[in-house]
Structures are given as C-alpha cells and as structure tokens.
C-alpha positions, -999 to 999 in steps of 0.1 A, spaced: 492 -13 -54 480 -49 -48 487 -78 -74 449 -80 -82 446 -44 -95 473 -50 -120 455 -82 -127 476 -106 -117 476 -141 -102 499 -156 -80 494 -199 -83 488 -216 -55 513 -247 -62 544 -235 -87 536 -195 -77 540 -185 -113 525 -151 -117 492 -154 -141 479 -125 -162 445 -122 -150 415 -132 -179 386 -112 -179 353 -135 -183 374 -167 -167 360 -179 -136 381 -210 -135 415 -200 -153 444 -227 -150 481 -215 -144 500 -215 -180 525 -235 -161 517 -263 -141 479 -261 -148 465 -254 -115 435 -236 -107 444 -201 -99 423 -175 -83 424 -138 -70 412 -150 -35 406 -185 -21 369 -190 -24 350 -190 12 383 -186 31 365 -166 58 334 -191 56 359 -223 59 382 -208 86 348 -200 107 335 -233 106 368 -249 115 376 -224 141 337 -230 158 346 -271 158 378 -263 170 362 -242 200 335 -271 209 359 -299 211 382 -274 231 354 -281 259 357 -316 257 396 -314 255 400 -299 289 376 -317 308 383 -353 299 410 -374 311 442 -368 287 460 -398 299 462 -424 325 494 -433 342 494 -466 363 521 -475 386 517 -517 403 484 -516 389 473 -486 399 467 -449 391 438 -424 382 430 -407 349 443 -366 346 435 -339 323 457 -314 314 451 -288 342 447 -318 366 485 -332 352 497 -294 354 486 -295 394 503 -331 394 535 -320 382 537 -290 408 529 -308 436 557 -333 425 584 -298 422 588 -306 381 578 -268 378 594 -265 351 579 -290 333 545 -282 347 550 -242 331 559 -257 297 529 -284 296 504 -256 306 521 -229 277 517 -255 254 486 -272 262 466 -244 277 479 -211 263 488 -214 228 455 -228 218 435 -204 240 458 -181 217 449 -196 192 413 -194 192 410 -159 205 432 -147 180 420 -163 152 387 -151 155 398 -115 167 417 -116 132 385 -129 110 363 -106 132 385 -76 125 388 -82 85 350 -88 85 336 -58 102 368 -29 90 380 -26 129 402 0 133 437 -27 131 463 -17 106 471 -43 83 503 -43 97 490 -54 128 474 -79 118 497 -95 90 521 -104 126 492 -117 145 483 -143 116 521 -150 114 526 -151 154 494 -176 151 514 -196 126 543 -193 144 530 -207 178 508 -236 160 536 -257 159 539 -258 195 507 -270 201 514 -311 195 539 -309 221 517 -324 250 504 -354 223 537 -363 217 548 -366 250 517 -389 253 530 -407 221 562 -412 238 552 -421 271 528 -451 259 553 -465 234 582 -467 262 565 -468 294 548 -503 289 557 -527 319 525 -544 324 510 -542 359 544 -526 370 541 -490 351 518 -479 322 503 -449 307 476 -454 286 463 -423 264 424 -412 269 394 -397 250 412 -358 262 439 -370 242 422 -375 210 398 -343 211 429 -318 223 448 -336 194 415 -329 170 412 -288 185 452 -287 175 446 -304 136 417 -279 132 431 -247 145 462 -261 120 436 -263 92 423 -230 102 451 -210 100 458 -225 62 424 -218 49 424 -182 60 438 -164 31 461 -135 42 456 -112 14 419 -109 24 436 -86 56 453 -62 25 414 -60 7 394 -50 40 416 -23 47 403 7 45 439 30 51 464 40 22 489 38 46 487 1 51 488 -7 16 523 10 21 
C-alpha cells in the first residue's frame, strides 16, 4: 500500500509525515509549515520542458568551440569531439576516453533516459516499477559526472594564463554544454519519483 491511500503526506523540507485533509488543496506541514502535497504539481510538465531545452542546447553544445588553447600566440578553437580526436592523436587515451564518457555519454544518457522514463510512466509501457526506480537513480547517480569537462575548463583558464606564451580561453560550447548539464540536473529534481509507483498498473511492483 502506497502512503497516499492511507492518506498520508510526506513534507518536502523536514519529512514529517502529514495526515492527509480532505477539502485542503494547499495544507501546510504541522511542523515546519511547509506546503505539503500528495504529488508535486506538473512534475511531468516541468521535467518535459527542461528536458526539451536541455536537448536544443545539446545541439549547440557539441558543435561550438568548448575552449581555445593558445600556445606563443597561437592555437585554434575545439569542441568536445574535436578535443577528444586531439587528445588521441597526442596518445593521452586515457584521458581522451574519460572526457568523451563524461562529456558525450552521460548526457546522451541522460537525455535518452530521461525521456524513456517520463515516456514510460505517461503512456503504462510494460517497465516494472522496479526497473524504472534504478534508471531514475542510475540517472541521478551519473549527473554528477557530467561537470567534469567544465571544471577542467575552470581549471585550465585560472592556471594556464602566460600571456602570449600559453592560454586557454573558455568559449560559447562551454557555456551551452554547462547550461544542457544545469538543466538535465534540474530535470531529474523536478520529476517526482512516486509518479513511477502511481502509473503502474502490476500488484507485483507495488511489492
């Protein structure tokens, strides 16, 4: 049995569990006087927007230059793929596998799974909830991952800054890859998991 058919209400900041009132749209927690309700209100609207924005500016992300690195006053603008190629022509393979993981495949992952999950939920596919209760938290999981490239970024500007000699200077990629990440982030908190436990259909998930 789910919390909302004993009529109970979990608050969002202190948790304190809230006996449901019947008739109260807009019921406060009796302890820290929060706004309390039985499901988020247009969580699967609100993830869907975010989640489209997030695909358009993924275009953008991987087509513009990321960063520029100039050694004696010189150098040429990559994006991510084009920094990936880069770094395996240069042997750093290593480093060139971890950049395209993190840059490339976790918010592909992202994405795809984020919408498979909303899509799934919405239209009763045949996923058990268990299945998809660790894709949401895999999704969760791997999102903190996905700042890894904008950091290095960060890092290299702030040290490598020797005037004509060596510089890296951050680019318009940068800031739309670092926008996709914030709004996949955002996604992933305004999706309420408990909507996965409603729009399934088996007993046995409930289990």
């Amino acid at each position: 049995m789910r919390a909302i058919d004993a009529g109970i209400l979990i608050c969002p900041e202190c948790h304190q569990l809230n006996r449901q009132e019947k008739g109260h749209d807009a019921q406060r927690c009796v302890r820290c006087g929060a706004r309390v309700h039985a499901r988020h209100p247009d969580s699967l609207g609100r993830t869907w927007a975010l989640l489209l924005t997030a695909a358009i500016l993924y275009i953008p992300a991987n087509l513009l230059p990321i960063m520029t690195v100039s050694s004696l006053g010189k150098g040429e603008p990559d994006t991510i793929m084009s920094g990936v190629i880069t770094l395996v022509h240069m042997g750093s393979l290593p480093v060139a596998l971890v950049v395209f993981v993190a840059s490339i495949l976790v918010p592909t992952f992202k994405l795809v799974g984020l919408a498979l999950l909303l899509i799934s939920v919405q239209r009763h596919q045949p996923l058990s909830a268990r299945q998809r209760i660790i894709m949401f938290r895999f999704i969760e999981w791997i999102g903190r991952w996905s700042m890894l490239d904008i950091f290095v970024i960060a890092i290299l500007v702030a040290v490598v800054n020797f005037g004509t000699l060596a510089r890296v200077e951050p680019n318009l990629g940068a800031v739309a890859f670092a926008t996709v990440v914030i709004l996949t982030m955002l996604a992933a908190v305004t999706f309420d998991p408990r909507l996965i436990w409603d729009y399934t259909e088996s007993d046995d998930d409930h289990e």
